[in-house]
Steps between C-alpha positions, in 0.01 A plus 500: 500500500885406420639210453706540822261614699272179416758267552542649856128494565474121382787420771253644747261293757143596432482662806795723427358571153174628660657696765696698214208544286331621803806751590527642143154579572519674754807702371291616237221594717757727706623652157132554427393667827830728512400593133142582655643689765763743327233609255213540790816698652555712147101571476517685859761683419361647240158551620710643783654717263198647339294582783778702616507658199121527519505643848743768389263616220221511751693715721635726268155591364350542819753738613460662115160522568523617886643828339238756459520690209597889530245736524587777233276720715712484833775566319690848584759624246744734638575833283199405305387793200150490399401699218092569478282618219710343245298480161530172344506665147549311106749761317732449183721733589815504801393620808663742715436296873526669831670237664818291412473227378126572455209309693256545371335745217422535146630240303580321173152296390702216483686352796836313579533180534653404825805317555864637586695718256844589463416844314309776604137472406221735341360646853178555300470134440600413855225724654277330337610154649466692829097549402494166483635384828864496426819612706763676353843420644786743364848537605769728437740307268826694612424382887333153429692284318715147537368286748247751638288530177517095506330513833271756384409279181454176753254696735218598205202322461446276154183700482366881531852643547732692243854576632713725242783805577414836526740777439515791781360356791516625859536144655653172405181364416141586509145335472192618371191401487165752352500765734794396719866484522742481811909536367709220669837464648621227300409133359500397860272762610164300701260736345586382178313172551215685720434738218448162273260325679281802617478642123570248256181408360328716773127550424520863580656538140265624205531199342586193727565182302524648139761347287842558595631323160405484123589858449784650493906372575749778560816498363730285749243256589693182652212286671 
């Protein structure tokens, strides 16, 4: 205690002496309970806090998981090609295919690896990747380019998928998959992501879940 503030107390009556002891205490009481209070007042805001946060979670994944899956089954593909008796052939040599780009065939024994290219690829590689479940996006590089091949690159898959220019083509872009191929308007065309999910790792390939990697990278491979 200071000096002063003894002094002072001495000049005090007992009685006054106890009635300020007794009014400090209290005073400190009040600081203690308002203490109490703001951090009662900071706990339920935060606990406030997180359950929103929780709730929000909750919902999302139950509306996540409200959403059926597609059916690749019920799925109808408009202008559709299929291509039958196609003969799922090893061969060294360059093949001659039917269909262009090819889906589907003889092919090289070992297959591309799948990704997105900015060169044209080794079709006899590529058909291979179709045996084993792959689609085969190509595009006409004189009509898809800028910020259309940029939306092209965003919509493929990370897996299954190779996406690479091909020279000649009768439509902006084109998907294949082993023994079918529908041509497409543009990047923005719907089928494009119908043809994906019905065929990309379809069962009704030859070879459904082979490798799609540890083989071979094309020239132009960027991811």
């Amino acid at each position: 205690m200071a000096e002063t503030d003894k002094t002072a107390d001495e000049s005090l009556t007992i009685k006054q002496q106890r009635e300020k002891r007794r009014a400090e205490k209290v005073a400190a009481l009040k600081a203690k309970q308002a203490k109490e209070k703001r951090n009662r007042l900071i706990g339920i805001v935060a606990g406030a806090t997180a359950g929103v946060l929780i709730v929000g979670t909750l919902v999302t994944v139950v509306v996540t998981s409200a959403t059926p899956p597609v059916d690749p089954d019920t799925i109808e593909i408009a202008g559709l090609e299929t291509f039958d008796d196609i003969e799922a052939l090893h061969v060294q040599s360059a093949v001659e295919y039917t269909m262009t780009p090819p889906a589907g065939g003889p092919h090289n024994p070992s297959w591309l690896n799948c990704g997105i290219y900015e060169q044209p690829v080794p079709a006899e590689y590529a058909v291979h990747s179709l045996e084993h479940g792959a689609v085969w996006v190509t595009y006409d590089p004189e009509q898809v380019t800028g910020g259309d091949l940029d939306a092209l690159r965003d919509a493929m898959p990370s897996t299954y998928m190779i996406l690479s220019p091909f020279e000649g083509l009768d439509a902006p872009v084109v998907a294949s998959a082993w023994g079918v191929q529908v041509a497409l308007d543009g990047v923005d065309d719907p089928r494009l992501r119908e043809f994906i999910i019905k065929y990309r790792e379809s069962p009704n390939a030859p070879e459904p879940g082979a490798l799609c990697s540890q083989a071979l990278d094309g020239e132009g491979k960027i991811s």
